[in-house]
C-alpha positions as CSV (number, residue, x, y, z in Angstrom):
1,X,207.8,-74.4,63.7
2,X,209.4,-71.2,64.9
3,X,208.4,-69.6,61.5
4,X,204.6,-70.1,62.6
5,X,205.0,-68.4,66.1
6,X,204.2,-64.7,64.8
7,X,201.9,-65.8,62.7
8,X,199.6,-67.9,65.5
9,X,200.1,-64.8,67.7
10,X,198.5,-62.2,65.4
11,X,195.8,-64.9,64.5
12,X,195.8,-64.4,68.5
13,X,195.3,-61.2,68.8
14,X,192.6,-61.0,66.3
15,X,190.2,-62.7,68.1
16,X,187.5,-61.1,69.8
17,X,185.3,-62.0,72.9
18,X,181.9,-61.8,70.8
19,X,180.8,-59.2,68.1
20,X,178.2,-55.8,68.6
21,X,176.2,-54.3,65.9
22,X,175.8,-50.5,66.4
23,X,172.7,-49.5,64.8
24,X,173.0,-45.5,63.3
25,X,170.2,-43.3,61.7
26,X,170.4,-41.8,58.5
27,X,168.0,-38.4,59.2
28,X,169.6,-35.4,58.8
29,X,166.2,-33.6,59.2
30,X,163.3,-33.7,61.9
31,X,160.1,-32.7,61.4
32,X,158.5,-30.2,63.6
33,X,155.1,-28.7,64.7
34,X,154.2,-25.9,62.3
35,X,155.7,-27.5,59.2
36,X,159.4,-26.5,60.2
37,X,161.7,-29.1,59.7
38,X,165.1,-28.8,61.9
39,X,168.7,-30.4,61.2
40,X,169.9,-33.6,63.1
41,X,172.1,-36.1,63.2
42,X,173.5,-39.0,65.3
43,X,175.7,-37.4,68.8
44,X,179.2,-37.9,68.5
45,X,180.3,-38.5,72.2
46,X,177.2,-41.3,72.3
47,X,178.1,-43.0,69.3
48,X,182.0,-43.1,69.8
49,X,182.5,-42.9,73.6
50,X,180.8,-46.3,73.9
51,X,182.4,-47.7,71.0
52,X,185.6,-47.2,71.6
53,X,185.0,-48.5,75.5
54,X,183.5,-52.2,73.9
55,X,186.7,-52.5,71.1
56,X,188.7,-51.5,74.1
57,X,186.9,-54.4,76.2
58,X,188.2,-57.1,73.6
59,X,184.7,-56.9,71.8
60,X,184.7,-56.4,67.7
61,X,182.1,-53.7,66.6
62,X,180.2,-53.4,63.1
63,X,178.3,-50.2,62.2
64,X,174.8,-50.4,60.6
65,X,172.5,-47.8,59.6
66,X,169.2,-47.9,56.8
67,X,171.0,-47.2,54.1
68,X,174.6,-48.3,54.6
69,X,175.9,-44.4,54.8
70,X,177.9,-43.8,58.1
71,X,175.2,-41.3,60.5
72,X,175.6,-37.3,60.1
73,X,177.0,-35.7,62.9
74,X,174.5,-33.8,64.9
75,X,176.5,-30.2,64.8
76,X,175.4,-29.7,68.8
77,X,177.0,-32.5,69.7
78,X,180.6,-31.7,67.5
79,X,182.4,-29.8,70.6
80,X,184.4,-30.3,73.4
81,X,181.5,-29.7,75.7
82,X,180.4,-33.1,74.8
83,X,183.7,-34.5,76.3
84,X,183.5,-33.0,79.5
85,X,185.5,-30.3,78.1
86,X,188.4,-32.4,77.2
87,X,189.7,-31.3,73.9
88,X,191.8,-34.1,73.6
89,X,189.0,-36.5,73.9
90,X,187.2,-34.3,71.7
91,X,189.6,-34.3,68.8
92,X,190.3,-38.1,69.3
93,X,186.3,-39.3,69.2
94,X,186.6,-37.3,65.8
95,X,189.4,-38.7,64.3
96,X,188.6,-41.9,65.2
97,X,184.8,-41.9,63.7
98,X,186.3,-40.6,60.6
99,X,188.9,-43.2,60.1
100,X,188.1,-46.1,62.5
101,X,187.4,-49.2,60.6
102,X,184.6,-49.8,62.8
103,X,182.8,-46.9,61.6
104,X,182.3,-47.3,57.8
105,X,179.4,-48.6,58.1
106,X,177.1,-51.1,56.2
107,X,173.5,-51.6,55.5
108,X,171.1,-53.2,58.0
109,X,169.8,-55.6,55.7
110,X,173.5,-57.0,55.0
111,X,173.5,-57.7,59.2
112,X,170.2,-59.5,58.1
113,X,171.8,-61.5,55.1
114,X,174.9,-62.4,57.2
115,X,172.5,-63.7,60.4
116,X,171.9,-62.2,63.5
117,X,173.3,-65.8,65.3
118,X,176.7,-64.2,65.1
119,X,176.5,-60.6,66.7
120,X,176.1,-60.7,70.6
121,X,174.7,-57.6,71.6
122,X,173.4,-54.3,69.7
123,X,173.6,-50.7,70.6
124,X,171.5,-48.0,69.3
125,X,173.2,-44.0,70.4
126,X,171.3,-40.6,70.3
127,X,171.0,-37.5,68.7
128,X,167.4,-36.9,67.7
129,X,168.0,-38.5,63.8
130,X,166.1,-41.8,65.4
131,X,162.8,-40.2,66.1
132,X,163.3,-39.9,62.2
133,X,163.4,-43.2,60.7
134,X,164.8,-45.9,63.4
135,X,161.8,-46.1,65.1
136,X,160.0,-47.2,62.3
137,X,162.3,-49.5,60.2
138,X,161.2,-52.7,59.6
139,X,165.1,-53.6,59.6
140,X,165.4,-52.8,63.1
141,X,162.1,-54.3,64.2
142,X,163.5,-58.0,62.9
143,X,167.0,-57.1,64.5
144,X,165.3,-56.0,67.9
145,X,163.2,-58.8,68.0
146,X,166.2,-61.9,67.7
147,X,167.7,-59.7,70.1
148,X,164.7,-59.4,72.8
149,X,164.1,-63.1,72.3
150,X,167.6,-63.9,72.5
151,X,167.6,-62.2,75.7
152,X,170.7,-60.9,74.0
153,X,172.5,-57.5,75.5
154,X,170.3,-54.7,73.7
155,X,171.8,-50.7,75.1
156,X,170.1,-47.3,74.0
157,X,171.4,-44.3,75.0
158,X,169.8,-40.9,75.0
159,X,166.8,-41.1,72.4
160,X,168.1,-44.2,71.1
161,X,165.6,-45.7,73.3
162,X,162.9,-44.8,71.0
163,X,164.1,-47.3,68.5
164,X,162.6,-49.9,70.5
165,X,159.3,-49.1,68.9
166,X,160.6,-50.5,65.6
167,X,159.7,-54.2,67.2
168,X,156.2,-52.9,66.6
169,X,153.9,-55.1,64.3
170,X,152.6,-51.6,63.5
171,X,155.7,-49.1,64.2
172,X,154.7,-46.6,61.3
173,X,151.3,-46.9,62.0
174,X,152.5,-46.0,66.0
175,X,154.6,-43.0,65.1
176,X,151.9,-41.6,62.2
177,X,149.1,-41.7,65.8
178,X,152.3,-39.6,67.3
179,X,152.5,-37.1,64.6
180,X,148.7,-36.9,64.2
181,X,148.2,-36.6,68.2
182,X,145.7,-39.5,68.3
183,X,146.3,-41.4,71.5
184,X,143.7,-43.8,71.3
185,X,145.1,-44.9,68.1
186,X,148.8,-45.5,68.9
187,X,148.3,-47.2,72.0
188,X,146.0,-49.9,69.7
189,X,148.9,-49.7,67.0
190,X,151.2,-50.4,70.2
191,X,149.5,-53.8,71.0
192,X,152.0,-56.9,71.6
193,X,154.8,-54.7,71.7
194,X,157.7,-56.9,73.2
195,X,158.8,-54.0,75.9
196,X,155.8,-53.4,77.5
197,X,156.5,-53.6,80.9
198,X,159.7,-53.1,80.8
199,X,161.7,-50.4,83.0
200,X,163.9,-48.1,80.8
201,X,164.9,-44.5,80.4
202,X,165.3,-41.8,77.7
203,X,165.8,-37.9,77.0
204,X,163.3,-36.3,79.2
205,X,160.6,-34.0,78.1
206,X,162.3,-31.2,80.4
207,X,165.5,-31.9,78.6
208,X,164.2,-31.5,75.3
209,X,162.8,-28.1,76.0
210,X,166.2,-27.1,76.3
211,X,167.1,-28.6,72.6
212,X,163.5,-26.8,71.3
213,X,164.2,-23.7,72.5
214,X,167.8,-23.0,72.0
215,X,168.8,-25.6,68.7
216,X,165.6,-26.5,66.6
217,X,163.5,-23.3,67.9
218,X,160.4,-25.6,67.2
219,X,158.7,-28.1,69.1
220,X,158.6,-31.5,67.9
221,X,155.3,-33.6,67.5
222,X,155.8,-36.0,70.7
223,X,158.4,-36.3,73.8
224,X,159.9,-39.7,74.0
225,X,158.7,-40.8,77.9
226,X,155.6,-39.7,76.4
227,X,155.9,-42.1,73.5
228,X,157.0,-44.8,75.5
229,X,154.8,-44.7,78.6
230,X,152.0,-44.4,75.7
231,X,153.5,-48.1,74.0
232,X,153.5,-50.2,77.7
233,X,156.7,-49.0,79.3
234,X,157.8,-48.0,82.7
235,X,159.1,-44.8,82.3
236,X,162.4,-43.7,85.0
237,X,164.0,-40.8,84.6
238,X,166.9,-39.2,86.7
239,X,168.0,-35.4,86.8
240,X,167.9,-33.6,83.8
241,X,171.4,-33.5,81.8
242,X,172.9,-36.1,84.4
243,X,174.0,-39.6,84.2
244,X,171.3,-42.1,84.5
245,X,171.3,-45.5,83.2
246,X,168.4,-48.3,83.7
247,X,169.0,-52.6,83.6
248,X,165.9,-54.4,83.1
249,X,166.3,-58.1,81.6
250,X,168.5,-57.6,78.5
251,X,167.5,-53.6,78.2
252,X,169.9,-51.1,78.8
253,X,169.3,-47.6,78.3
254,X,171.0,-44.5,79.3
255,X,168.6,-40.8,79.6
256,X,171.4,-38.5,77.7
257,X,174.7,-37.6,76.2
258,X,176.4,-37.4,79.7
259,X,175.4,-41.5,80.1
260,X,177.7,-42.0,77.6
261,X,180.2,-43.9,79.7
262,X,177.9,-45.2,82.1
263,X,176.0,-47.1,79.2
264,X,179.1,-48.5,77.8
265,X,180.2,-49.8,81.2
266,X,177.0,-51.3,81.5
267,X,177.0,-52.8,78.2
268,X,180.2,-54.5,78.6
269,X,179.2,-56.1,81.9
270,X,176.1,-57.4,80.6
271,X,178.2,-58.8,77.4
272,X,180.2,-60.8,79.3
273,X,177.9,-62.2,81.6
274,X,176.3,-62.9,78.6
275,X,179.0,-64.7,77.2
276,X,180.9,-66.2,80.0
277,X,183.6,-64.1,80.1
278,X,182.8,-62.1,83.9
């Protein structure tokens, strides 16, 4: 009996309170208006800030992303700006997206193949990469959905909020009327979209200026509250570049890179809630 003691407390302190699958983009390039195509990437302080805050809440976290590669940094978001000027925080995020487990990522179709039944709650993070190819996968359309009729705990921070379109019947269709500029279109491709109605924020059109005119030095094809309001949502949007995060049924979403720990506090609250555990 005494030999079995450690071994029943590690089996212990293994156990989680419920399981989150952080969804990541792939892009490493956006497209732009006059053929220009600008480098992006996933944020670092919005993917690892919240992260870390839901392993540190007893919560077990799986990266995802289209292709099973871990996201490319955004290079904007890879200082200690990001961190509140923290440089210590700064160096820590980066050493623990490079080495963490919890960030080597697998493919969103083996999410699919393992079953959505056992993963809780999902988070999508910023950086511009998901105007690129989140908001159209079909992957992420079928996770969204389980997870929006779940009523499962479903965060999006910065333009992560975007994604949501991927629940779409017709989310490539929704983002080629984008590109193309052809409202009438997109809001037909936007029909029985499973957010409409709902309250939620995202990068503002004012904010992105800022990343036009000082990063990519192009202007992309469509703003997101644009986007959104077009597909049935209530768009609410605080000061530029401070933290803002909106609850509306299971939706959580944050407007930008300083919601970062905002959007993971609200997260956790809503997981255990969710899972008895408040």
């Amino acid at each position: 009996m005494r030999l079995l003691l450690p071994q029943i407390a590690a089996t212990e302190d293994l156990m989680s309170k419920g399981k989150v699958v952080v969804i990541g983009s792939n892009a490493t390039r956006i497209e732009t208006k006059g053929g220009y195509w600008g480098a992006t990437g996933q944020y670092l302080n919005e993917t690892v800030v919240p992260v870390m805050a839901v392993i540190d809440a007893g919560y077990e976290v799986v990266l995802a992303t289209p292709n099973g590669a871990p996201p490319t940094i955004d290079k904007a978001s890879d200082a200690p700006a990001h961190f509140d000027g923290d440089v210590h925080a700064y160096e820590h995020a980066k050493v623990f997206y490079a080495t963490d487990p919890s960030m080597q990522g697998r493919t969103l179709r083996s999410i699919l193949d393992e079953g959505l039944d056992s993963y809780d709650g999902v988070f999508i993070p910023g950086g511009q990469a998901p105007i690129v190819d989140l908001m159209q996968d079909q992957e992420v359309g079928e996770i969204l959905r389980h997870f929006h009729e779940h009523r499962k705990p479903t965060a999006m921070l910065c333009h992560g909020p975007i994604s949501s379109t991927a629940a779409m019947p017709y989310a490539r269709e929704f983002r080629a009327a984008l590109i193309a500029g052809d409202e009438d279109k997109a809001k037909e491709w936007a029909k029985d979209w499973q957010y409409t109605g709902y309250r939620m924020t995202v990068f503002q059109k004012s904010e992105e200026k800022v990343i036009e005119d000082k990063i990519l030095h192009a202007k992309l094809y469509f703003d997101m509250p644009y986007a959104l309001g077009l597909a049935g949502a209530i768009i609410d949007t605080g000061p530029d570049f401070e933290p803002y995060v909106v609850e509306d049924r299971e939706l959580i979403t944050g407007q930008n890179p300083r919601s970062d720990h905002p959007i993971a506090k609200a997260l956790i609250a809503a997981l255990d809630r969710k899972l008895g555990h408040a």
